[in-house]
C-alpha positions in Angstrom: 29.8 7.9 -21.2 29.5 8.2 -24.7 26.4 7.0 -27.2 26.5 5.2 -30.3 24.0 6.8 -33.1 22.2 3.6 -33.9 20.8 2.9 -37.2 16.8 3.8 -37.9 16.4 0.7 -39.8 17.2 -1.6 -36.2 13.9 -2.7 -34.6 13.9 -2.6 -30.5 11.4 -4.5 -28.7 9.8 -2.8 -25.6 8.2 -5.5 -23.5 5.7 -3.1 -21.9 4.0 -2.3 -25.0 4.4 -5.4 -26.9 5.7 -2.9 -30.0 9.0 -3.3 -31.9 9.9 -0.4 -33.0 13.2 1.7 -33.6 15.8 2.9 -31.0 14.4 6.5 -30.9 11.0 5.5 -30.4 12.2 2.9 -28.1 13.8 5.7 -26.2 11.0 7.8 -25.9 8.4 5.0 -25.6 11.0 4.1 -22.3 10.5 7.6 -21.0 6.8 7.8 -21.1 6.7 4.5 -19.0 9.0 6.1 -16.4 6.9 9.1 -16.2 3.7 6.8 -15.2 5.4 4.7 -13.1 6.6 8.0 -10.9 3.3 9.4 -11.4 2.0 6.1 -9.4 5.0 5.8 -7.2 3.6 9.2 -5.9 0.5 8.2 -5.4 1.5 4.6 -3.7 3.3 7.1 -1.1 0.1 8.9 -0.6 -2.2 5.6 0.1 0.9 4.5 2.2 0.7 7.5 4.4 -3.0 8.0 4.6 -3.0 3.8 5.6 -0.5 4.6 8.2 -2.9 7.2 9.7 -6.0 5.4 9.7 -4.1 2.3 11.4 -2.8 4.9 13.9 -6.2 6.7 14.5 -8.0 3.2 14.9 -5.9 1.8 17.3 -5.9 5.0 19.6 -9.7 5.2 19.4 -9.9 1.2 20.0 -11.8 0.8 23.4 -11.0 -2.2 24.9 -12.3 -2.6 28.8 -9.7 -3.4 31.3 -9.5 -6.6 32.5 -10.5 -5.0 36.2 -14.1 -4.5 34.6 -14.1 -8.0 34.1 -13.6 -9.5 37.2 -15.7 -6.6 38.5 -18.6 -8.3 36.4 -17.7 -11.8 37.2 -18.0 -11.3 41.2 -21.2 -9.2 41.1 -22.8 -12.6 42.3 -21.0 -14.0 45.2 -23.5 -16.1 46.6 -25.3 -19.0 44.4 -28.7 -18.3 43.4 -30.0 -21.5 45.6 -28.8 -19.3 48.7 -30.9 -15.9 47.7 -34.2 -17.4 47.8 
């Protein structure tokens, strides 16, 4: 791949920044961005993985009674309460 020395007086536009400015600031201006945006892919990862935990931990701590505790409830009272008295 070979690059083409561009001349300083050509104005680049970086849409980022809103700045027009020339190719070598351009350049470097690009670069900068790529470093922040891998700096905050990292840390994405990070809050991906510590979500992925917490949803993990939460659901094995999650208590739900079986249904048997249910119908255990439900048939305490077998007899109306007209009957009892």
């Amino acid at each position: 791949m070979t690059t083409r020395h561009r001349e300083d007086g050509c104005k680049y536009y970086v849409p980022n920044k809103r700045l027009n400015t020339t190719f070598f600031n351009a350049v470097a201006v690009i670069n900068d961005l790529h470093r922040e945006v891998a700096v905050c892919e990292a840390q994405l990862r990070d809050l991906h993985s510590v979500m992925a935990t917490r949803r993990q931990d939460d659901s094995a701590y999650r208590e739900d009674p079986p249904l048997v505790q249910y119908s255990a409830h439900l048939s305490v009272r077998s007899q109306p309460a007209e009957q009892e008295q």
